[in-house]
C-alpha positions in Angstrom: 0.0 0.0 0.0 1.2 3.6 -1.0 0.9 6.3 1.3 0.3 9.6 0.0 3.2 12.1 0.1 1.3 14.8 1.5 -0.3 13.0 4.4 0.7 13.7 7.5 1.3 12.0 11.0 -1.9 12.5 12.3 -3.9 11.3 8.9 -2.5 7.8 9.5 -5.2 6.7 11.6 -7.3 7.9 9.1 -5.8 5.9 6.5 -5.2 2.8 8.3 -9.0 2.9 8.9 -9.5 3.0 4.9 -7.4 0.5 4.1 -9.0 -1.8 6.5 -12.3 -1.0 5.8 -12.7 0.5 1.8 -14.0 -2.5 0.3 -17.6 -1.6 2.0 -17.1 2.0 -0.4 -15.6 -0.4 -3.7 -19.4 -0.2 -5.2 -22.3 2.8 -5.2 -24.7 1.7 -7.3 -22.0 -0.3 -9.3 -20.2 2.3 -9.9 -16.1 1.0 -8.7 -14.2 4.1 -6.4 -11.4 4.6 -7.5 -8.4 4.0 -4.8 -7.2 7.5 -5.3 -10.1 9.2 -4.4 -10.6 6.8 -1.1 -7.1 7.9 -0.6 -7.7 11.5 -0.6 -10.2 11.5 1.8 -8.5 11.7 5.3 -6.5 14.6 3.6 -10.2 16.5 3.4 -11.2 15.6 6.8 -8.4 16.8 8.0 -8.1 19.7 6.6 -11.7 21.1 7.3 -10.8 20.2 11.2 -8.6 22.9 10.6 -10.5 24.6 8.9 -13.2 24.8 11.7 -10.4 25.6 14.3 -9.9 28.6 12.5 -13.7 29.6 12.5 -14.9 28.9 9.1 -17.8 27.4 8.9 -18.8 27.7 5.0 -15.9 26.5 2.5 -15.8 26.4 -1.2 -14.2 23.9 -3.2 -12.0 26.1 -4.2 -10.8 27.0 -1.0 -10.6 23.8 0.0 -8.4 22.7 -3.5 -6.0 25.8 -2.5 -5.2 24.8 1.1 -4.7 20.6 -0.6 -3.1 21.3 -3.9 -5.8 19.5 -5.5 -8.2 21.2 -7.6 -11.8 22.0 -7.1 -12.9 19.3 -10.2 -11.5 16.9 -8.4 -12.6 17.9 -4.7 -16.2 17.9 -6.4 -16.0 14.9 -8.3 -14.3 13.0 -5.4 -17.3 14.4 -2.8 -20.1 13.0 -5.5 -19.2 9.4 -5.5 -20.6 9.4 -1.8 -23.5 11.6 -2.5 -24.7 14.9 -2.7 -22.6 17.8 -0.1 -22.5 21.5 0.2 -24.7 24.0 -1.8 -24.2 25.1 -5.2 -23.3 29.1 -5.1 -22.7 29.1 -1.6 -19.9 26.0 -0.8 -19.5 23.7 2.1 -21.1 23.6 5.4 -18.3 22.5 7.0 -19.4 21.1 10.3 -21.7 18.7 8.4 -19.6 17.7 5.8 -16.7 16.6 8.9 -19.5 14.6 9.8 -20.3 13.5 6.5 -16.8 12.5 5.9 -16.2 11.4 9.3 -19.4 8.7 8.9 -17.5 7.8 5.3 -13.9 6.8 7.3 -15.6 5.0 9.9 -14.9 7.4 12.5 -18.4 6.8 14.1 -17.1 3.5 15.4 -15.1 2.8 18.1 -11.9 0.5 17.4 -9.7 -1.3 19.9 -6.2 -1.3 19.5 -3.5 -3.0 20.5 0.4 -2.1 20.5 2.8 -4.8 20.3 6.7 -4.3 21.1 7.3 -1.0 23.7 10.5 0.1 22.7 10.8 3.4 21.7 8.9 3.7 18.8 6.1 1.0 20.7 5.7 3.6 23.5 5.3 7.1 21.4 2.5 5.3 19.7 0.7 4.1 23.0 1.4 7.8 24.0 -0.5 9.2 20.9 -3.2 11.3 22.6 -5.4 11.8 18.9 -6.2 8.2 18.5 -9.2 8.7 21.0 -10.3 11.4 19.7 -10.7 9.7 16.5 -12.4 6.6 17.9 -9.7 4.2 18.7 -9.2 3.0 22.1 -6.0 1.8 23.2 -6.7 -1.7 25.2 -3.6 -3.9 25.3 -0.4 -3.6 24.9 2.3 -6.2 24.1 6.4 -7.0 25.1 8.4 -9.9 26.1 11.0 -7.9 28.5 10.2 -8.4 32.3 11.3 -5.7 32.9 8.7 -3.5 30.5 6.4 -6.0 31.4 4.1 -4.6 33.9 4.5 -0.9 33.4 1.8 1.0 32.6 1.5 3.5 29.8 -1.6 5.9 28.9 -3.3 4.2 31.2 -2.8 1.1 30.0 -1.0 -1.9 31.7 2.1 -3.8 29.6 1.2 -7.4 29.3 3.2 -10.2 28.6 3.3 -11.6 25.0 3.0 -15.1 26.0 -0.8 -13.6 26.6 -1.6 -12.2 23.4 -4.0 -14.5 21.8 -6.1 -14.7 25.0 -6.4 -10.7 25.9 -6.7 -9.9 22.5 -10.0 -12.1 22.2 -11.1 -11.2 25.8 -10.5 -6.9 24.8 -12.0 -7.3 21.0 -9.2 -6.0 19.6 -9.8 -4.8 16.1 -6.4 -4.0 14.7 -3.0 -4.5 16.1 0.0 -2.5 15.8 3.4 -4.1 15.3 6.6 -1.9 16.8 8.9 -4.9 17.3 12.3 -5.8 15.3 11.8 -7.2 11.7 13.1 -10.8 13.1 9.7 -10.8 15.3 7.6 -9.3 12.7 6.1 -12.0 11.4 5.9 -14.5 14.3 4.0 -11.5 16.2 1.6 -11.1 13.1 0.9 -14.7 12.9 -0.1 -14.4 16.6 -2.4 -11.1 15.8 -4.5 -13.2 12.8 -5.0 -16.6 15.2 -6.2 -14.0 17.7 -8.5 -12.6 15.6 -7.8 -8.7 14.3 -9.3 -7.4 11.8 -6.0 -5.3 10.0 -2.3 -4.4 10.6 -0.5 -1.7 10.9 3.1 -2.8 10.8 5.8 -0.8 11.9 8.5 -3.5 11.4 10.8 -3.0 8.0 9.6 -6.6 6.7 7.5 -7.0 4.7 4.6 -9.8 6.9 2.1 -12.6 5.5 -1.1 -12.6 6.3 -4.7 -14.3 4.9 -6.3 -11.3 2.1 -8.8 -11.2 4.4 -6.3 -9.0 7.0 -6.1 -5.7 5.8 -2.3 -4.2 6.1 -0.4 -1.2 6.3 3.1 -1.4 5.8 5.0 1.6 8.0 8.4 1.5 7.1 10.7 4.6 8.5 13.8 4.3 6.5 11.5 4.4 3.1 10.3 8.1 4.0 13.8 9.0 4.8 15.6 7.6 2.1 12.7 8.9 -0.3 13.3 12.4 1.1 17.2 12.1 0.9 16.5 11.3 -2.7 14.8 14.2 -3.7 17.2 16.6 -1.4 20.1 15.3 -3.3 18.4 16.0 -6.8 18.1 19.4 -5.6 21.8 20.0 -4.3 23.0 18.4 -8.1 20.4 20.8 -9.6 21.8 23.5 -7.8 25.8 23.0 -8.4 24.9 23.0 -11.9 
């Protein structure tokens, strides 16, 4: 799965939530979505939260297409495939169409998660104070170190690994998180599918195998970096020509 360049931290929920769950938005009256404009979606309902912070409460597509970089065809176009929104002359009600969009993502549900491997990168996640606010609840969390297991983060106790499979099932855990080394990835996976989660969102640089009925999202790091040091080094050649 490709994440889109411009989306930021906070839009991964979103996303992960899309690609777990877009198949129920793959036909409107036979007509397919396309994957790009599922995948512009989070970028919208994130950018009329803003929007609303900032007191606006009618937005055009226009507007909207300046602040995205996408333009107001395709803002239109995107909106229609999941009805009718906003008010021809006048623009977007923004509130409603949060909601509207917010109902489209899934965000009316509440999801448990589940965080396995507190090492660093394990514990900022656990930490992350906007997944509640976007409907998913942190439940369980995951390591095989004594001495992590036991600790208690956001609330939340560390349990032992060896537990997984039965705490997972007991908490309904919809979607797990792996934060653990690449050599675990896929033993820990394995673990999250016999437990019974609905998606992935894997954090490990390994690529993991799992039944095409678990929905994935591969969340490798060193891509993003080595992407970015890519294009910074194009522009330092350009430049010293």
């Amino acid at each position: 799965m490709v994440i889109p360049n411009n989306l930021m931290v906070e839009d991964i929920s979103y996303y992960l939530l899309l690609l777990l769950f877009e198949e129920a938005w793959q036909l409107k009256d036979h007509i397919i979505i396309s994957k790009a404009t599922i995948d512009r979606l989070p970028l919208y309902f994130r950018t009329l939260r803003l929007s609303l912070e900032e007191g606006i409460d009618i937005i055009s597509s226009e507007e909207l297409g300046q602040r995205l970089g996408v333009t107001p065809e395709q803002i239109r176009k995107d909106l229609a495939s999941f009805g009718q929104f906003g008010k021809k002359g006048v623009g977007y009600y923004v509130r409603e169409l949060i909601r509207n969009i917010g109902e489209i993502l899934g965000l009316h549900y509440n999801w448990n998660i589940a965080v396995v491997g507190i090492g660093h990168l394990g514990s900022a996640l656990a930490n992350y104070q906007n997944f509640a606010s976007l409907g998913f609840n942190l439940v369980a969390m995951f390591d095989a170190d004594p001495e992590i297991i036991g600790k208690t983060i956001n609330g939340v106790q560390v349990e032992s690994i060896e537990n997984l499979t039965a705490i997972v099932q007991e908490r309904s855990v919809h979607i797990g998180i792996i934060a653990v080394p690449a050599v675990f990835a896929q033993e820990v996976a394995d673990k999250l599918v016999t437990a019974g989660v609905a998606g992935i969102w894997n954090f490990a640089p390994i690529k993991i195998n799992v039944p095409d009925k678990i929905r994935v999202v591969n969340e490798d790091l060193s891509v993003g970096l080595s992407s970015l040091s890519y294009h910074l080094a194009r522009n330092l050649v350009k430049n010293n020509d």
